[in-house]
N, C-alpha and C positions, 0 to 999 in steps of 0.2 A: 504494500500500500504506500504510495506516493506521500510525500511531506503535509501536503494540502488537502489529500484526501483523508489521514485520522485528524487532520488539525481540525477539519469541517463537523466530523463527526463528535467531537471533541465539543467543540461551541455548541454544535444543536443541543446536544445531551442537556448541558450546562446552562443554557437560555434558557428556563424559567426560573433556575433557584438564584443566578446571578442579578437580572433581569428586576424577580420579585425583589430581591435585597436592595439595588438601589434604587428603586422605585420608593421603599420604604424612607433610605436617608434622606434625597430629592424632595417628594411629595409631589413629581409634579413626571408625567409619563414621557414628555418630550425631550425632558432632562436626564432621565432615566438611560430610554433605548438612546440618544447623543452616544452618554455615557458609554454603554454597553457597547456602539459598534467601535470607539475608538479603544476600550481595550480590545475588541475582536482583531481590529487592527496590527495593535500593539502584540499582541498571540503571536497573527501570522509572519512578522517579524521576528522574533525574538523564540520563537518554540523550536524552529529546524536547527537552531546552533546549540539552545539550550538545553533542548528536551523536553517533555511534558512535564509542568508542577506537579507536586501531589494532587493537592485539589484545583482541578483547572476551576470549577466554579468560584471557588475562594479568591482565588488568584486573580481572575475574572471582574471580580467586588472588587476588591484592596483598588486595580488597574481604571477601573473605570470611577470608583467614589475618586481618588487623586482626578483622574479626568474630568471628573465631571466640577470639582472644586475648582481646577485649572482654569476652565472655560466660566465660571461664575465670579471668581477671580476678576479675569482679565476684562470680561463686561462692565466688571463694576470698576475699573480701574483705580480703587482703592488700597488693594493689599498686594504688597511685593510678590510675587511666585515665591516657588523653590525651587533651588538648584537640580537639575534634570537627571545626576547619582542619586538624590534623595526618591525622588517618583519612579525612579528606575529599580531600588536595590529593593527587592521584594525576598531578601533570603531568612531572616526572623518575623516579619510583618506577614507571609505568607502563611507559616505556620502557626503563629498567635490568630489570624483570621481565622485559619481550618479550627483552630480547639475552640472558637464562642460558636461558629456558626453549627451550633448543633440541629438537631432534627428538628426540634417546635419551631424555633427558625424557620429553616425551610421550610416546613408544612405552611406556615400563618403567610409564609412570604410569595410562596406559589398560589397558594389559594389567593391573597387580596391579588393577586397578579390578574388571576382567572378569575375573580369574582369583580374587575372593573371592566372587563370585557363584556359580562351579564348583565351590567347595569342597569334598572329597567327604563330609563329613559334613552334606549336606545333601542331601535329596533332590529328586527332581528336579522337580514340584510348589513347593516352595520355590526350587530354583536358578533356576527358571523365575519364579517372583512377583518374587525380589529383583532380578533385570537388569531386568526391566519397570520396576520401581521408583525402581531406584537411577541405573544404567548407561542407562537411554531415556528416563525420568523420569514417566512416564505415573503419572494420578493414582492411586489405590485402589481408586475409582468404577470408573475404569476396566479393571483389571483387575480384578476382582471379576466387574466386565457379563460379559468374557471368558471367567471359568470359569466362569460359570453359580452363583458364591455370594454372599454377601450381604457390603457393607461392613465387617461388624465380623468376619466370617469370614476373608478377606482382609489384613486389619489385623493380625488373630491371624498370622494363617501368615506375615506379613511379620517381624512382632516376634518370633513363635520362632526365622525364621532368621537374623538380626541376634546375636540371643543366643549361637546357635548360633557364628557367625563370631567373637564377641566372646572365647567361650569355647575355640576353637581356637590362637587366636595365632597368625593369619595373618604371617608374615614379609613386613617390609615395605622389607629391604636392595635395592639392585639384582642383578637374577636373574643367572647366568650365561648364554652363549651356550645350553647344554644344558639349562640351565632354564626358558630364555627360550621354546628350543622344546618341552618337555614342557609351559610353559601353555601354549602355541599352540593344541596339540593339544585340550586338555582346553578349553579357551576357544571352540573352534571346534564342538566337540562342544553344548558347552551353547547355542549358537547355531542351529544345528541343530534341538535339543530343542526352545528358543522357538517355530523356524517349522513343526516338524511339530505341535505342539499345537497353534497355530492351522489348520494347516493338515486337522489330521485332524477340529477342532472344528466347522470351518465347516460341516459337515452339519448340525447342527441348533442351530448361533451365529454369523449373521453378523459380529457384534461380535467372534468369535474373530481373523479377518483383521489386526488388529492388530498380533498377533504375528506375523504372517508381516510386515509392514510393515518393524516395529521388528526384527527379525531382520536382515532385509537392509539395513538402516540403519546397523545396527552394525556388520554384514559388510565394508559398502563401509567405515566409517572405519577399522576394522583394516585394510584393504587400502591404504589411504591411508598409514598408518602403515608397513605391512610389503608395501611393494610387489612385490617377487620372490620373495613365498610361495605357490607356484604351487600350496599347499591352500587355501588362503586364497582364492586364484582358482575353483579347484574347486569350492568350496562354495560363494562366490556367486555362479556361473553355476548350479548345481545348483536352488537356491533361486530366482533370475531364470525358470527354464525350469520349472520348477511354479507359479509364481505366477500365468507367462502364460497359466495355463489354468483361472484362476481363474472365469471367469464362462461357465464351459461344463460344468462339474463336475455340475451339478445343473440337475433340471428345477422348474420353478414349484412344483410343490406339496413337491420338497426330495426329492424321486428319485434316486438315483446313477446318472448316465450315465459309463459304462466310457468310458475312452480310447480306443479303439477306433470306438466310439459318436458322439462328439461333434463339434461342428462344427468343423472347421476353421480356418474363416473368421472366428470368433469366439473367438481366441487371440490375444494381444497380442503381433503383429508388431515392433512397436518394441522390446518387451523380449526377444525372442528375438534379435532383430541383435544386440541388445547384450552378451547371452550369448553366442550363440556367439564373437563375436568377442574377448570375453574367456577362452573356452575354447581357440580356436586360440592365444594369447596365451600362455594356460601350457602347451599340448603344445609350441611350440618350446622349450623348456628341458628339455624328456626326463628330467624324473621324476614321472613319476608315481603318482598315491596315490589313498587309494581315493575321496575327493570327487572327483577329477578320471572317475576312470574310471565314479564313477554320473551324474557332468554330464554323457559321453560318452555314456553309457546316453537318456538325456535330450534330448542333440542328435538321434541319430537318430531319434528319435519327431517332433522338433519339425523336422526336415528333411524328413517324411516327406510331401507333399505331402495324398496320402492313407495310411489306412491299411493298404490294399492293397500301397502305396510302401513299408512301413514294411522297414529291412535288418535283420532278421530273426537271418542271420547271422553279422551285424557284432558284433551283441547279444548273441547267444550268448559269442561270443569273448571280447565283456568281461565278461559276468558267469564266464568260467570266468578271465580276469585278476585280479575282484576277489575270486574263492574261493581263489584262490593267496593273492591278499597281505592278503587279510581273511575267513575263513574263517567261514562263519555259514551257520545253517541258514535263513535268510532270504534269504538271496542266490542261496542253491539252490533254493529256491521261484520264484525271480523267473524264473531261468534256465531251471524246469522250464516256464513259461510261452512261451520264448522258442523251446525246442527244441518243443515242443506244436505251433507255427508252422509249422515247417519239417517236423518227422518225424511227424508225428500223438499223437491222446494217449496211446495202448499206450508210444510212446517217452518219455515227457513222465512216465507213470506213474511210468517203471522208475528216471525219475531219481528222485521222492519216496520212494521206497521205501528209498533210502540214509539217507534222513533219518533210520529209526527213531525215530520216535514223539515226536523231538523237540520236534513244534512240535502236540503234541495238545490245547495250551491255546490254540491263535493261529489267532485268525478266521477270518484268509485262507486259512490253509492248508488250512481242512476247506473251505472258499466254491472256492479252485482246483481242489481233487481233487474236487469235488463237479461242477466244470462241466468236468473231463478223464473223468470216468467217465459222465457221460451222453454226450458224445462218441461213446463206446468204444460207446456202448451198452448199461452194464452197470448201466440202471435204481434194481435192489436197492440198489447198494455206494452208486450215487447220492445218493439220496434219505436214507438212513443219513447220510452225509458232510453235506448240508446241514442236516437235522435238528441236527446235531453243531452245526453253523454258525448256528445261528439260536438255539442256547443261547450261544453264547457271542460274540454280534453286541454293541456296544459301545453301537450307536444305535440308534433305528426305524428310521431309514433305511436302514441294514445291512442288518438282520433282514427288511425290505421288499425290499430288492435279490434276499435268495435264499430268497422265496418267491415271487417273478418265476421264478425257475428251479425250483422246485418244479412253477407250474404250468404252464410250458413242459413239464416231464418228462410230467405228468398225461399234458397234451394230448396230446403223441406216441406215450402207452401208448393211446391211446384210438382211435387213429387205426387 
Protein backbone atom coordinates (compact mmCIF):
# COMPACT_ATOMS: atom_id res chain seq x y z
CA UNK A 1 0.00 0.00 0.00
CA UNK A 2 1.23 3.36 -1.21
CA UNK A 3 2.35 6.33 1.38
CA UNK A 4 -1.08 8.18 0.52
CA UNK A 5 -3.16 5.22 0.35
CA UNK A 6 -2.90 4.04 4.44
CA UNK A 7 -2.37 8.00 5.16
CA UNK A 8 -6.14 8.23 3.43
CA UNK A 9 -7.35 5.44 5.24
CA UNK A 10 -5.69 6.72 8.39
CA UNK A 11 -7.75 10.22 8.21
CA UNK A 12 -11.13 8.62 7.30
CA UNK A 13 -10.84 6.40 10.21
CA UNK A 14 -9.96 9.22 12.52
CA UNK A 15 -12.45 12.02 11.08
CA UNK A 16 -15.18 11.90 13.42
CA UNK A 17 -13.28 11.51 16.81
CA UNK A 18 -10.62 14.27 15.68
CA UNK A 19 -13.22 16.40 14.00
CA UNK A 20 -15.98 15.98 17.07
CA UNK A 21 -12.85 17.07 19.56
CA UNK A 22 -12.23 20.25 17.87
CA UNK A 23 -15.58 21.09 17.18
CA UNK A 24 -15.84 20.91 20.94
CA UNK A 25 -12.78 23.45 21.63
CA UNK A 26 -13.96 25.94 18.50
CA UNK A 27 -17.71 25.97 19.15
CA UNK A 28 -18.02 26.88 15.93
CA UNK A 29 -18.08 23.97 12.61
CA UNK A 30 -16.38 26.19 10.04
CA UNK A 31 -13.57 26.51 12.41
CA UNK A 32 -13.41 23.04 13.36
CA UNK A 33 -13.36 21.20 9.73
CA UNK A 34 -10.53 24.75 8.74
CA UNK A 35 -8.81 23.16 11.43
CA UNK A 36 -9.20 19.43 10.80
CA UNK A 37 -8.05 19.69 6.91
CA UNK A 38 -4.94 21.69 7.71
CA UNK A 39 -3.67 19.06 10.13
CA UNK A 40 -4.82 16.55 7.24
CA UNK A 41 -2.54 18.49 5.46
CA UNK A 42 0.15 18.63 7.95
CA UNK A 43 -0.33 14.34 8.11
CA UNK A 44 0.38 14.11 4.42
CA UNK A 45 3.43 15.86 4.83
CA UNK A 46 5.17 14.84 7.75
CA UNK A 47 3.63 10.84 8.02
CA UNK A 48 5.83 9.28 4.97
CA UNK A 49 9.26 10.57 6.80
CA UNK A 50 7.93 10.01 10.18
CA UNK A 51 5.80 7.34 10.27
CA UNK A 52 2.28 6.83 11.80
CA UNK A 53 1.77 8.46 15.50
CA UNK A 54 0.22 6.32 17.95
CA UNK A 55 -2.96 7.83 17.83
CA UNK A 56 -3.35 9.57 14.49
CA UNK A 57 -6.65 10.96 15.98
CA UNK A 58 -4.89 12.55 18.98
CA UNK A 59 -2.37 13.75 16.83
CA UNK A 60 -4.81 14.94 14.50
CA UNK A 61 -6.58 17.36 17.61
CA UNK A 62 -3.09 18.59 19.22
CA UNK A 63 -2.39 19.58 14.90
CA UNK A 64 -5.23 21.11 14.09
CA UNK A 65 -6.42 22.95 17.92
CA UNK A 66 -2.59 24.62 17.23
CA UNK A 67 -4.03 25.30 13.71
CA UNK A 68 -6.97 26.34 14.31
CA UNK A 69 -5.60 28.82 17.21
CA UNK A 70 -2.81 29.89 14.53
CA UNK A 71 -5.48 31.08 12.16
CA UNK A 72 -7.66 32.90 15.03
CA UNK A 73 -4.52 34.31 16.16
CA UNK A 74 -3.43 35.93 13.09
CA UNK A 75 -7.22 37.21 12.24
CA UNK A 76 -7.26 38.82 15.27
CA UNK A 77 -3.86 40.34 14.95
CA UNK A 78 -3.56 40.69 18.53
CA UNK A 79 -1.28 37.80 19.92
CA UNK A 80 2.29 37.01 18.64
CA UNK A 81 2.29 33.29 17.15
CA UNK A 82 4.77 30.80 18.12
CA UNK A 83 7.62 29.76 16.94
CA UNK A 84 6.88 26.92 14.12
CA UNK A 85 9.55 23.92 16.42
CA UNK A 86 6.97 24.79 19.13
CA UNK A 87 3.47 23.77 16.79
CA UNK A 88 5.74 21.25 15.13
CA UNK A 89 7.32 19.11 18.17
CA UNK A 90 4.32 16.83 18.93
CA UNK A 91 6.79 14.17 20.63
CA UNK A 92 5.31 14.59 24.62
CA UNK A 93 2.12 16.69 23.80
CA UNK A 94 1.12 13.60 21.46
CA UNK A 95 1.10 11.27 24.05
CA UNK A 96 -0.35 13.47 27.01
CA UNK A 97 -3.31 14.19 24.36
CA UNK A 98 -3.66 10.15 23.74
CA UNK A 99 -3.93 9.58 27.83
CA UNK A 100 -7.10 12.57 28.40
CA UNK A 101 -8.76 11.79 25.36
CA UNK A 102 -10.21 8.80 26.76
CA UNK A 103 -13.48 6.82 25.51
CA UNK A 104 -16.51 9.40 27.19
CA UNK A 105 -14.44 11.62 25.13
CA UNK A 106 -14.86 10.20 22.09
CA UNK A 107 -18.29 8.91 22.43
CA UNK A 108 -19.80 12.65 23.64
CA UNK A 109 -17.48 14.18 20.94
CA UNK A 110 -18.63 11.86 17.95
CA UNK A 111 -22.03 11.99 18.98
CA UNK A 112 -22.40 16.07 19.30
CA UNK A 113 -20.50 15.65 15.82
CA UNK A 114 -23.56 13.58 14.41
CA UNK A 115 -26.19 14.87 16.50
CA UNK A 116 -25.52 18.62 14.69
CA UNK A 117 -25.85 17.14 11.49
CA UNK A 118 -29.76 15.85 12.81
CA UNK A 119 -30.47 19.12 13.84
CA UNK A 120 -34.16 19.57 13.56
CA UNK A 121 -34.01 22.68 11.85
CA UNK A 122 -32.77 21.22 9.17
CA UNK A 123 -34.10 19.38 6.69
CA UNK A 124 -33.54 16.25 5.62
CA UNK A 125 -31.88 16.89 2.16
CA UNK A 126 -29.44 19.00 4.16
CA UNK A 127 -29.09 16.64 7.33
CA UNK A 128 -28.32 14.34 4.70
CA UNK A 129 -25.54 16.69 2.48
CA UNK A 130 -23.88 17.88 5.84
CA UNK A 131 -22.94 14.07 7.41
CA UNK A 132 -21.61 13.39 3.93
CA UNK A 133 -19.76 16.38 4.27
CA UNK A 134 -18.76 17.00 7.50
CA UNK A 135 -19.07 13.53 9.70
CA UNK A 136 -17.78 10.86 6.31
CA UNK A 137 -15.82 13.71 4.76
CA UNK A 138 -16.79 12.99 1.13
CA UNK A 139 -15.99 15.74 -1.22
CA UNK A 140 -18.98 18.14 -2.87
CA UNK A 141 -18.03 16.44 -6.39
CA UNK A 142 -19.05 13.81 -4.70
CA UNK A 143 -22.08 14.34 -3.24
CA UNK A 144 -23.43 16.51 -5.64
CA UNK A 145 -22.71 13.04 -8.45
CA UNK A 146 -25.14 11.51 -5.71
CA UNK A 147 -28.06 13.74 -5.81
CA UNK A 148 -28.07 14.15 -9.27
CA UNK A 149 -27.10 18.40 -8.85
CA UNK A 150 -24.47 20.39 -9.89
CA UNK A 151 -21.35 21.48 -7.62
CA UNK A 152 -22.36 24.87 -6.98
CA UNK A 153 -25.98 23.50 -6.13
CA UNK A 154 -24.56 21.39 -3.57
CA UNK A 155 -22.03 23.81 -2.10
CA UNK A 156 -25.22 26.15 -1.61
CA UNK A 157 -27.20 23.55 0.26
CA UNK A 158 -24.17 22.79 2.33
CA UNK A 159 -23.41 26.51 3.25
CA UNK A 160 -27.35 27.15 4.15
CA UNK A 161 -27.11 24.21 6.52
CA UNK A 162 -23.95 25.25 8.29
CA UNK A 163 -25.70 28.71 8.61
CA UNK A 164 -28.49 27.08 9.70
CA UNK A 165 -26.55 25.18 12.64
CA UNK A 166 -24.47 28.40 13.40
CA UNK A 167 -27.79 30.19 13.85
CA UNK A 168 -29.22 27.41 16.34
CA UNK A 169 -26.78 27.38 19.06
CA UNK A 170 -26.19 23.81 19.11
CA UNK A 171 -25.17 23.10 22.93
CA UNK A 172 -21.89 21.81 23.16
CA UNK A 173 -21.66 20.90 27.27
CA UNK A 174 -21.52 17.10 27.90
CA UNK A 175 -25.12 15.49 27.34
CA UNK A 176 -26.73 13.62 30.14
CA UNK A 177 -27.29 9.94 30.35
CA UNK A 178 -31.06 10.86 28.98
CA UNK A 179 -29.65 13.10 26.49
CA UNK A 180 -27.09 11.07 25.42
CA UNK A 181 -29.93 8.72 24.44
CA UNK A 182 -32.42 11.13 22.98
CA UNK A 183 -29.35 11.99 20.37
CA UNK A 184 -28.95 8.38 19.84
CA UNK A 185 -32.02 8.15 18.72
CA UNK A 186 -32.21 11.08 16.47
CA UNK A 187 -28.41 10.24 15.32
CA UNK A 188 -29.53 6.87 14.36
CA UNK A 189 -32.55 8.07 12.47
CA UNK A 190 -30.58 10.58 10.28
CA UNK A 191 -28.34 7.57 9.47
CA UNK A 192 -30.82 5.62 8.36
CA UNK A 193 -32.10 8.70 6.17
CA UNK A 194 -28.36 8.71 4.57
CA UNK A 195 -28.63 4.99 3.59
CA UNK A 196 -32.38 4.84 2.33
CA UNK A 197 -31.40 7.90 -0.10
CA UNK A 198 -28.88 6.18 -1.47
CA UNK A 199 -30.52 3.20 -1.38
CA UNK A 200 -33.92 4.27 -2.87
CA UNK A 201 -31.52 6.55 -5.42
CA UNK A 202 -29.66 3.72 -6.90
CA UNK A 203 -32.50 3.01 -9.48
CA UNK A 204 -31.47 5.54 -11.62
CA UNK A 205 -27.77 6.77 -9.69
CA UNK A 206 -25.34 4.23 -9.25
CA UNK A 207 -23.05 6.84 -7.62
CA UNK A 208 -26.13 7.06 -5.19
CA UNK A 209 -24.54 3.68 -3.21
CA UNK A 210 -22.20 5.99 -1.50
CA UNK A 211 -24.48 6.76 0.83
CA UNK A 212 -25.42 3.45 1.64
CA UNK A 213 -21.42 2.95 2.11
CA UNK A 214 -20.81 5.92 4.21
CA UNK A 215 -24.17 5.19 6.26
CA UNK A 216 -22.98 1.95 7.53
CA UNK A 217 -19.48 3.24 8.09
CA UNK A 218 -20.68 5.55 10.43
CA UNK A 219 -23.15 2.96 11.97
CA UNK A 220 -20.35 0.43 12.62
CA UNK A 221 -18.15 3.49 14.46
CA UNK A 222 -21.03 4.54 16.63
CA UNK A 223 -21.34 0.84 17.54
CA UNK A 224 -17.66 0.81 18.31
CA UNK A 225 -18.39 3.71 20.50
CA UNK A 226 -21.62 2.55 22.10
CA UNK A 227 -21.22 -1.17 22.11
CA UNK A 228 -24.41 -2.48 24.03
CA UNK A 229 -26.88 -0.34 22.20
CA UNK A 230 -28.73 -3.03 20.83
CA UNK A 231 -30.59 -0.19 18.32
CA UNK A 232 -27.48 0.66 17.24
CA UNK A 233 -27.06 -3.18 16.56
CA UNK A 234 -30.51 -3.06 14.81
CA UNK A 235 -29.90 -0.66 12.56
CA UNK A 236 -26.63 -1.88 11.26
CA UNK A 237 -27.72 -5.24 10.66
CA UNK A 238 -30.95 -3.77 9.06
CA UNK A 239 -28.61 -1.70 6.66
CA UNK A 240 -26.00 -4.91 6.27
CA UNK A 241 -29.03 -7.01 5.09
CA UNK A 242 -30.29 -4.56 2.34
CA UNK A 243 -27.07 -3.79 1.08
CA UNK A 244 -26.50 -7.40 0.57
CA UNK A 245 -28.98 -7.38 -2.07
CA UNK A 246 -27.46 -4.66 -3.78
CA UNK A 247 -26.49 -6.02 -7.01
CA UNK A 248 -29.77 -8.14 -7.75
CA UNK A 249 -32.09 -5.20 -7.22
CA UNK A 250 -32.01 -4.30 -10.90
CA UNK A 251 -31.99 -5.75 -14.30
CA UNK A 252 -29.27 -4.34 -17.15
CA UNK A 253 -31.34 -1.97 -18.60
CA UNK A 254 -32.28 -0.59 -14.76
CA UNK A 255 -35.72 -2.74 -14.39
CA UNK A 256 -36.95 -3.27 -10.75
CA UNK A 257 -36.66 -6.90 -9.88
CA UNK A 258 -39.00 -7.58 -6.74
CA UNK A 259 -37.55 -9.51 -3.83
CA UNK A 260 -39.39 -12.10 -4.42
CA UNK A 261 -37.94 -12.12 -8.05
CA UNK A 262 -34.26 -12.02 -7.72
CA UNK A 263 -31.46 -14.21 -7.52
CA UNK A 264 -30.56 -15.64 -4.61
CA UNK A 265 -27.37 -16.72 -5.31
CA UNK A 266 -26.36 -13.38 -6.13
CA UNK A 267 -26.67 -11.70 -2.44
CA UNK A 268 -23.69 -11.02 -0.54
CA UNK A 269 -23.36 -14.10 1.75
CA UNK A 270 -20.42 -12.74 3.79
CA UNK A 271 -22.52 -9.75 4.65
CA UNK A 272 -25.53 -11.42 5.69
CA UNK A 273 -23.37 -13.96 8.20
CA UNK A 274 -22.23 -10.97 9.52
CA UNK A 275 -25.67 -9.44 10.03
CA UNK A 276 -27.24 -11.98 11.26
CA UNK A 277 -24.81 -12.63 13.79
CA UNK A 278 -24.96 -9.21 14.84
CA UNK A 279 -28.76 -9.52 15.15
CA UNK A 280 -28.62 -12.78 17.34
CA UNK A 281 -26.16 -10.46 19.30
CA UNK A 282 -28.79 -7.92 20.28
CA UNK A 283 -31.80 -10.22 20.71
CA UNK A 284 -29.90 -12.00 23.61
CA UNK A 285 -30.23 -8.60 25.66
CA UNK A 286 -34.20 -8.68 25.26
CA UNK A 287 -35.05 -5.21 24.37
CA UNK A 288 -36.02 -4.70 21.64
CA UNK A 289 -36.97 -1.62 19.25
CA UNK A 290 -38.01 -1.06 16.32
CA UNK A 291 -34.48 -1.21 14.04
CA UNK A 292 -34.05 -4.41 15.73
CA UNK A 293 -37.56 -6.00 14.84
CA UNK A 294 -37.20 -4.54 10.83
CA UNK A 295 -33.47 -6.35 10.88
CA UNK A 296 -35.66 -9.25 12.19
CA UNK A 297 -38.03 -8.59 9.30
CA UNK A 298 -34.96 -8.67 7.04
CA UNK A 299 -33.33 -11.88 8.55
CA UNK A 300 -36.15 -13.98 7.54
CA UNK A 301 -36.02 -12.87 3.90
CA UNK A 302 -32.23 -13.26 3.86
CA UNK A 303 -32.76 -16.81 5.69
CA UNK A 304 -35.13 -17.75 3.24
CA UNK A 305 -33.24 -20.08 1.00
CA UNK A 306 -35.93 -19.54 -1.55
CA UNK A 307 -38.77 -17.51 -1.62
CA UNK A 308 -41.19 -20.15 -1.47
CA UNK A 309 -38.92 -20.72 2.01
CA UNK A 310 -39.71 -17.30 3.00
CA UNK A 311 -41.61 -17.44 7.07
CA UNK A 312 -44.39 -15.74 6.18
CA UNK A 313 -45.73 -15.93 9.50
CA UNK A 314 -42.88 -15.01 11.51
CA UNK A 315 -43.24 -11.60 9.43
CA UNK A 316 -46.46 -11.09 10.12
CA UNK A 317 -45.95 -11.33 13.91
CA UNK A 318 -43.21 -8.70 13.63
CA UNK A 319 -44.66 -6.21 11.62
CA UNK A 320 -47.91 -6.49 14.15
CA UNK A 321 -44.77 -6.08 17.18
CA UNK A 322 -43.54 -3.15 15.21
CA UNK A 323 -47.23 -1.55 14.87
CA UNK A 324 -47.45 -1.97 18.67
CA UNK A 325 -44.25 -0.09 19.46
CA UNK A 326 -44.08 2.19 16.25
CA UNK A 327 -47.23 2.65 14.81
CA UNK A 328 -47.25 3.89 11.19
CA UNK A 329 -49.34 3.55 8.28
CA UNK A 330 -46.23 2.12 6.47
CA UNK A 331 -45.68 -0.76 8.57
CA UNK A 332 -49.29 -1.63 8.00
CA UNK A 333 -48.75 -1.63 4.29
CA UNK A 334 -45.77 -3.80 4.76
CA UNK A 335 -47.63 -6.22 6.85
CA UNK A 336 -50.71 -6.13 4.48
CA UNK A 337 -48.16 -7.77 2.07
CA UNK A 338 -47.02 -10.35 4.43
CA UNK A 339 -50.61 -11.45 5.41
CA UNK A 340 -51.54 -11.27 1.36
CA UNK A 341 -48.84 -14.42 1.62
CA UNK A 342 -50.50 -16.57 3.92
CA UNK A 343 -54.47 -15.47 3.80
CA UNK A 344 -54.95 -14.38 0.10
CA UNK A 345 -55.42 -10.73 -1.17
CA UNK A 346 -59.60 -10.27 -0.17
CA UNK A 347 -57.52 -10.68 3.51
CA UNK A 348 -54.48 -8.43 2.68
CA UNK A 349 -57.24 -5.89 1.33
CA UNK A 350 -59.23 -5.75 4.53
CA UNK A 351 -56.01 -4.81 6.29
CA UNK A 352 -55.53 -1.52 3.84
CA UNK A 353 -58.76 -0.49 4.35
CA UNK A 354 -57.94 0.59 8.05
CA UNK A 355 -55.52 2.63 6.79
CA UNK A 356 -58.16 5.37 5.44
CA UNK A 357 -56.69 7.13 2.81
CA UNK A 358 -53.70 7.65 4.72
CA UNK A 359 -51.16 6.88 2.47
CA UNK A 360 -53.16 8.35 -0.91
CA UNK A 361 -49.95 10.26 -1.70
CA UNK A 362 -47.23 7.17 -1.29
CA UNK A 363 -46.29 5.15 -4.40
CA UNK A 364 -46.38 1.90 -2.98
CA UNK A 365 -49.26 1.95 -1.57
CA UNK A 366 -51.47 2.53 -4.73
CA UNK A 367 -48.38 -0.06 -6.61
CA UNK A 368 -49.41 -2.87 -3.56
CA UNK A 369 -53.26 -2.44 -3.72
CA UNK A 370 -52.87 -2.27 -7.30
CA UNK A 371 -51.18 -5.86 -7.52
CA UNK A 372 -53.64 -7.21 -4.22
CA UNK A 373 -56.71 -6.33 -6.56
CA UNK A 374 -55.68 -7.88 -9.74
CA UNK A 375 -55.06 -10.86 -7.51
CA UNK A 376 -58.79 -10.62 -6.39
CA UNK A 377 -59.51 -10.36 -9.78
CA UNK A 378 -61.05 -7.02 -9.46
CA UNK A 379 -59.55 -5.76 -12.95
CA UNK A 380 -61.46 -2.10 -12.66
CA UNK A 381 -60.22 -1.12 -8.95
CA UNK A 382 -56.81 -2.51 -10.45
CA UNK A 383 -55.87 -0.66 -13.06
CA UNK A 384 -57.53 2.77 -11.27
CA UNK A 385 -54.81 1.86 -8.30
CA UNK A 386 -51.98 1.70 -10.72
CA UNK A 387 -52.87 4.54 -12.90
CA UNK A 388 -52.81 6.33 -9.27
CA UNK A 389 -49.24 4.61 -9.08
CA UNK A 390 -47.61 5.64 -12.05
CA UNK A 391 -48.75 9.51 -11.36
CA UNK A 392 -47.00 9.43 -8.50
CA UNK A 393 -43.87 6.95 -9.35
CA UNK A 394 -40.71 8.88 -8.06
CA UNK A 395 -38.51 7.34 -11.14
CA UNK A 396 -38.92 5.62 -14.62
CA UNK A 397 -38.01 2.97 -13.34
CA UNK A 398 -41.00 2.99 -10.94
CA UNK A 399 -43.42 4.08 -13.26
CA UNK A 400 -41.94 1.07 -15.74
CA UNK A 401 -42.24 -1.48 -12.83
CA UNK A 402 -46.26 -0.97 -12.90
CA UNK A 403 -46.92 -0.72 -16.34
CA UNK A 404 -45.37 -4.27 -16.40
CA UNK A 405 -48.58 -4.93 -14.27
CA UNK A 406 -50.65 -2.87 -16.28
CA UNK A 407 -49.97 -5.04 -19.18
CA UNK A 408 -49.80 -8.34 -17.25
CA UNK A 409 -53.76 -7.01 -16.23
CA UNK A 410 -54.24 -6.31 -20.24
CA UNK A 411 -53.11 -9.66 -21.10
CA UNK A 412 -55.28 -11.69 -18.69
CA UNK A 413 -58.52 -9.53 -19.62
CA UNK A 414 -57.80 -10.70 -23.06
CA UNK A 415 -57.34 -14.18 -22.44
Amino acid sequence: MTDIAWIDLALTAARPQALGALLRYFRDLDTAEEAFQEACLRAVRTWPEKGPPRDPAAWLIFVGRNSGVDAIRKNSKSVPLPEEDVLSDLSDAEADMAERLDNSHYRDDILRLMFVCCHPDLPATQQIALALRIVAGLSVTQIARAFLVTDAAMEQRITRAKGRVAKAGVPFENPTAWERQERLDKVCAMLYLVFNEGYSSAISNPDSMTMCEEAIRLARILLRIFPSETEIMGLLTLMLLQHSRRNTRFLPDGDIILLEDQNRDGWDRQIIDEALALLDKAMRHRKPGPYQLQAAIAALHARAVTAKDTDWFGIDILYQALEHLQPSPVVTLNRAVAVSKMDGPEAALDVLQTLDGKLDAYFYYHGVRGGLLMQAGRAAEAREAFDRAIALANTPAEAAHIRQQLDKLTLENTK
